[in-house]
C-alpha positions in Angstrom: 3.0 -49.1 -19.0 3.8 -47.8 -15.6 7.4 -46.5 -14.8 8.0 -46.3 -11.5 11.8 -45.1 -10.0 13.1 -44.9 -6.9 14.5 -41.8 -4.8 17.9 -42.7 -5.6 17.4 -43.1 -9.5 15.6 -39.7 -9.7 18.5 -38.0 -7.7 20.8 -39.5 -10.9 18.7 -38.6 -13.3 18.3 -35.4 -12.4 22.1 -34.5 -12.2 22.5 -36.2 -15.6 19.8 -33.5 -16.8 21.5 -30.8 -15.3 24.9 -31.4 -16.3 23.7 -32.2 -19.8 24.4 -28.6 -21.6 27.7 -28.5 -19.6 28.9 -31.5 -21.4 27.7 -29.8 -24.8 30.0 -26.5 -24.0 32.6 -29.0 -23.0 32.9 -30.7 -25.9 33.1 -27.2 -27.9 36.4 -26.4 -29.1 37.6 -22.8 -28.1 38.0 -21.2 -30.9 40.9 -19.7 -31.3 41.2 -17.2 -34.5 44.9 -15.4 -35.3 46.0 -13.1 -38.0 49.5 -12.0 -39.3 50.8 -10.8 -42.4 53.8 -12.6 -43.1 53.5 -16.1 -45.5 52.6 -19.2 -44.5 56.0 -20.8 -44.8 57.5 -17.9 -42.5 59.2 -20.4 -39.7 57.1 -18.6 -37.1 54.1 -19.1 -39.4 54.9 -23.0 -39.3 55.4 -23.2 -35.9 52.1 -22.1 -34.5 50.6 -24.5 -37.1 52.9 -27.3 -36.7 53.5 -27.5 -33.4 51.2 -24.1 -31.0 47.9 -26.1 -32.5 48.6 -29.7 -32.0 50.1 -29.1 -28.9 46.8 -27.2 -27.6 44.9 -30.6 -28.4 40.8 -30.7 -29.7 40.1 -28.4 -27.3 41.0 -25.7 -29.4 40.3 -25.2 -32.9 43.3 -22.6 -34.3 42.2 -20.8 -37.1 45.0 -19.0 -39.1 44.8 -16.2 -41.7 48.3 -15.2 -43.0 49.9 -13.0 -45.5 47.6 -10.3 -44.4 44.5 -11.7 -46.1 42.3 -11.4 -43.0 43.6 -7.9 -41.3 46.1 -5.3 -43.1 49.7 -4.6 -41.2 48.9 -2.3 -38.2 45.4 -3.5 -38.0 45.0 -6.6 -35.4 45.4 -5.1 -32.1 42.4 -3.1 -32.5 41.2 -6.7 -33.9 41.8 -8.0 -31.6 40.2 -5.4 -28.6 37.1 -5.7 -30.7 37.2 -9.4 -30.6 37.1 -9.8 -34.2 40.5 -11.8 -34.0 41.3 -13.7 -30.6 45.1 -13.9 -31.5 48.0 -12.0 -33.2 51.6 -12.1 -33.3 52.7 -8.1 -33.0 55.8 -6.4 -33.1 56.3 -3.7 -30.1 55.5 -0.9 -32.1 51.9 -1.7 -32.7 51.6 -1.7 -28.9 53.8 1.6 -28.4 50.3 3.2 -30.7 48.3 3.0 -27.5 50.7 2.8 -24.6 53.9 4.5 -25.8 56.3 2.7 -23.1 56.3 0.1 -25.4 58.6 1.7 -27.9 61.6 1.4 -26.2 61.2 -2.2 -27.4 61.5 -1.9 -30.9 64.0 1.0 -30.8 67.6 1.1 -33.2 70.2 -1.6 -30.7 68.1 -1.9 -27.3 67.4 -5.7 -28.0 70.4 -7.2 -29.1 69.7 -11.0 -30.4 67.4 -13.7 -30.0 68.9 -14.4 -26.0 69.1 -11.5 -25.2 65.1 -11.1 -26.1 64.4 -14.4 -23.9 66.3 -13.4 -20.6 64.2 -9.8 -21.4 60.4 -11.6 -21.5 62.1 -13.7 -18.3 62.6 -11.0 -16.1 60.8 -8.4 -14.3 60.9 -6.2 -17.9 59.0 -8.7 -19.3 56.9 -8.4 -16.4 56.0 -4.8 -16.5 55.4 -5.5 -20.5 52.9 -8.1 -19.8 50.9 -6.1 -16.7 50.9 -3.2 -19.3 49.8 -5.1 -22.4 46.8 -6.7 -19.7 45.8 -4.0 -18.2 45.9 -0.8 -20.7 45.4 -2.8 -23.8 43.3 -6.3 -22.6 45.9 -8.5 -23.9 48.0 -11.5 -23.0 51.0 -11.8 -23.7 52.0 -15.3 -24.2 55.5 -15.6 -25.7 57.9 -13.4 -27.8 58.7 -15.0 -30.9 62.6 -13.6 -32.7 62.3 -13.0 -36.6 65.6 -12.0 -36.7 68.5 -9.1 -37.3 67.0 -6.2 -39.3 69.2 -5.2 -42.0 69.4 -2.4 -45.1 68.8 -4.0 -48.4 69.2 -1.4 -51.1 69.1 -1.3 -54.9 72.2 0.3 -56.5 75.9 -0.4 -55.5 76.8 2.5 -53.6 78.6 1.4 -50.2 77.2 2.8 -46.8 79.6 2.8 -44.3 77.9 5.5 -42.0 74.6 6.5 -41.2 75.7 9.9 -43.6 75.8 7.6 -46.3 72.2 6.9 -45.8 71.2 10.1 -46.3 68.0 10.8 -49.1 67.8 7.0 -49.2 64.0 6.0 -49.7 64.1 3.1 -47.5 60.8 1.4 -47.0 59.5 1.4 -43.6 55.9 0.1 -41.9 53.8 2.7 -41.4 53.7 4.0 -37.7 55.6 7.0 -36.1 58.0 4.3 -34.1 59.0 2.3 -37.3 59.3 5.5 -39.2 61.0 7.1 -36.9 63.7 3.7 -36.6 64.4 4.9 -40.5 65.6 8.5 -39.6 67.6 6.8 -36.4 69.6 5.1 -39.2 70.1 8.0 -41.2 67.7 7.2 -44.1 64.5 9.0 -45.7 61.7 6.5 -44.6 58.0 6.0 -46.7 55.6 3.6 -45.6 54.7 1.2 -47.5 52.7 -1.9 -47.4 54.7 -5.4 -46.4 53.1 -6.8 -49.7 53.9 -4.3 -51.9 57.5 -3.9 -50.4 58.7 -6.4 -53.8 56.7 -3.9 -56.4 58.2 -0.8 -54.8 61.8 -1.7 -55.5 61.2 -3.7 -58.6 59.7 0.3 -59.5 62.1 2.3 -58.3 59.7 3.6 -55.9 61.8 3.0 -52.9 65.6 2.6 -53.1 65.8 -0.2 -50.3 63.7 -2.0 -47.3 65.1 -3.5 -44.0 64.3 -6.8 -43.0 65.7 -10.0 -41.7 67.5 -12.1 -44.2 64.7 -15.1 -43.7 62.1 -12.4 -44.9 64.9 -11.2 -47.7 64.1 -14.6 -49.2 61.2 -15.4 -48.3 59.9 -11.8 -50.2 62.3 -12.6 -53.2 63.9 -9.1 -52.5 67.6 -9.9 -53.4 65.8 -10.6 -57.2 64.9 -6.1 -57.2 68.3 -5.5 -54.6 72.2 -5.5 -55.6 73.5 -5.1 -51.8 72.8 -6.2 -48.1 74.3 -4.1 -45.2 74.3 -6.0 -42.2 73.2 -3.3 -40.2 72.1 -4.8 -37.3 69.8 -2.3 -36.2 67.4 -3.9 -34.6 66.2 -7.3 -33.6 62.7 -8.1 -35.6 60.1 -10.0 -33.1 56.6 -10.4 -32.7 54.8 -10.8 -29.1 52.0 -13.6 -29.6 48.6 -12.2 -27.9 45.0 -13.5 -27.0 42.2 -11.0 -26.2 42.4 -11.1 -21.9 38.5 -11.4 -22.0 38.7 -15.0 -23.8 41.9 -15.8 -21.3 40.2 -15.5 -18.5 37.4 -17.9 -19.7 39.8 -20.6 -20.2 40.9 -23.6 -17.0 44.1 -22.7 -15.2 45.2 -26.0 -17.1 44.4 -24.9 -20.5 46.0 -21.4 -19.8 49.2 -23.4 -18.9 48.6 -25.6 -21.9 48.4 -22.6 -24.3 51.4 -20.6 -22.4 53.6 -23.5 -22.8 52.6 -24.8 -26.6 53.2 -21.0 -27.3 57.2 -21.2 -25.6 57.6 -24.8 -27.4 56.5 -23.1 -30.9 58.8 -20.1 -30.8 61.8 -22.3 -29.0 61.6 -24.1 -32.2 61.2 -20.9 -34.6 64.2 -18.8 -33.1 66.3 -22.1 -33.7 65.0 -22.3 -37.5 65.3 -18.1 -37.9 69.0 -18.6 -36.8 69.8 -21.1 -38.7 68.4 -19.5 -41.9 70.4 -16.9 -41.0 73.6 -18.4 -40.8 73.3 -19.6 -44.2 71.8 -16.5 -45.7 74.7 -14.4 -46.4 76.3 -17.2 -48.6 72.7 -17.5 -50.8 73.1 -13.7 -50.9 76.4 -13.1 -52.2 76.0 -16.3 -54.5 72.8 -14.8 -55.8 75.3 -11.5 -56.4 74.8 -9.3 -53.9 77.4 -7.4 -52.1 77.1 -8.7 -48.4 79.0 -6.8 -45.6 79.2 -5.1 -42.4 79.7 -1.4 -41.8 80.8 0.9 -39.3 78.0 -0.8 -36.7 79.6 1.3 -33.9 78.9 4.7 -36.2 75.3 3.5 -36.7 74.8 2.7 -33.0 76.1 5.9 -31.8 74.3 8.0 -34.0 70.7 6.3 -33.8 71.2 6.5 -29.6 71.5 10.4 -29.9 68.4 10.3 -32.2 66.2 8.4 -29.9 67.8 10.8 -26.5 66.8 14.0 -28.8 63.6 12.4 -29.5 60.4 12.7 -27.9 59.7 8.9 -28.1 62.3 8.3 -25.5 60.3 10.2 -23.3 57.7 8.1 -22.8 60.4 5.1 -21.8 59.6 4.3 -18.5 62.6 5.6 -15.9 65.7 3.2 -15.1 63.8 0.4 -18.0 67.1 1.3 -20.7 69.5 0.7 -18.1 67.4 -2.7 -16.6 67.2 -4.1 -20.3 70.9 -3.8 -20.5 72.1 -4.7 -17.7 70.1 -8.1 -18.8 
């Protein structure tokens, strides 16, 4: 049988031909894999699974690996710059490995609470954090994400007041010169050790404390291998949620937007659960018998600033950046 078409119905046709394997990529979901090594049922861990992957819609197909079962502490930015991981939630001083002006962020009392880290990522600081992360690392930066109030959580019943009283503790730190170094700036003998085997250590005697937020306190089971918390304050746990810049740039400017904003709803939701964890905490704590209390905070921030002004970290702070973030 003859088939016989007209001009007009070849012209179709052929654009239906040629838009055929667009349609095919279309209708692939980015994928979209991220690694972190907290648990599961961290509340930053539940946001991006709860609320970062529905909100990014079947366009996306968000692939998480937590509890460091994918890549070990330290590990994903590199990860990620290979593109063996497209996302990761890091804390500044995985950044400050490769560009050092990042470790001002994760310094002893620089950020202050979970508003003060917003109105930071708001302003031109975050600004210069995010050209950095872009251009000398080939990240994005989509949204910070607060874990909460770092505090010392020792074995033993011996009460630190001062940073002096610190002194020849074993406290557990991640490895890294910038969170070692955050254990001297409190007076303490830092050892890295592993997030994961953080519960072994002290249960061991290996260490004689960690620092943490209190949601990772219980999360960890710690207070079960701890007698005391000291609410130390000294500095404000966060992550800074990445994607490699390469797959960015692939992306619509509307699904950019989409990912930007399902990141900011997420954490919104996160900082809101960490806080109210923490507000409830200290009474678990004490009822689960440890000593809870504040110490000479004004001691500890005096002496960790002259640590970090002696130090040749604070020399790679970029000039008048101190003074801008507290001024914010």
């Amino acid at each position: 049988m003859k088939i016989s078409m007209n001009r007009r119905q070849v012209l179709i046709c052929s654009s239906m031909f040629a838009m055929a394997p667009w349609m095919g990529r279309a209708q692939t979901p980015v994928n979209l894999k991220f690694s972190d090594v907290t648990s599961a049922d961290a509340p930053r861990s539940v946001a991006l699974v709860d609320i970062f992957a529905p909100e990014l819609g079947q366009e996306f197909n968000f692939e998480p690996y937590f509890g460091g079962n994918l890549f070990s502490q330290g590990s994903e930015l590199v990860a990620v710059q290979r593109g063996n991981l497209d996302m990761a939630l890091l804390p500044p001083s995985d950044f400050a490995v490769q560009v050092p002006a990042f470790d001002i962020l994760g310094a002893a009392y620089v950020v202050r609470d979970a508003e003060h880290l917003a109105r930071i990522f708001s302003s031109k600081v975050g600004d210069t954090f995010r050209q950095l992360a872009r251009e000398e690392l080939g990240v994005v930066i989509l949204a910070p994400a607060y874990y909460g109030a770092r505090h010392v959580n020792l074995r033993g019943r011996k009460r630190i007041e001062t940073p002096q009283d610190l002194s020849g503790v074993r406290l557990r730190m991640p490895g890294g010169d910038s969170w070692q170094f955050l254990g001297t700036a409190i007076g303490a003998n830092p050892m890295p050790v592993a997030y994961a085997e953080t519960y072994t250590a002290l249960q061991t005697g290996v260490i004689d404390g960690q620092d943490n937020p209190l949601p990772n306190n219980r999360l960890m089971s710690f207070h079960e291998v701890t007698d005391q918390i000291v609410l130390t304050r000294h500095n404000i746990g966060f992550g800074l949620l990445v994607m490699r810049a390469e797959l960015f740039d692939t992306l619509t400017t509307e699904q950019q937007e989409r990912v930007q904003a399902a990141a900011e709803k997420a954490f919104e939701w996160s900082t809101a659960e960490y806080l109210r964890q923490e507000d409830e905490l200290v009474e678990f704590f004490k009822q689960a018998g440890l000593d809870v209390y504040e110490p000479d905070v004004g001691a500890f921030q005096s002496y960790a600033q002259e640590q970090y002004l002696n130090s040749p970290l604070s020399q790679a702070w970029p000039e008048g950046m101190l003074d801008a973030i507290n001024e914010l």
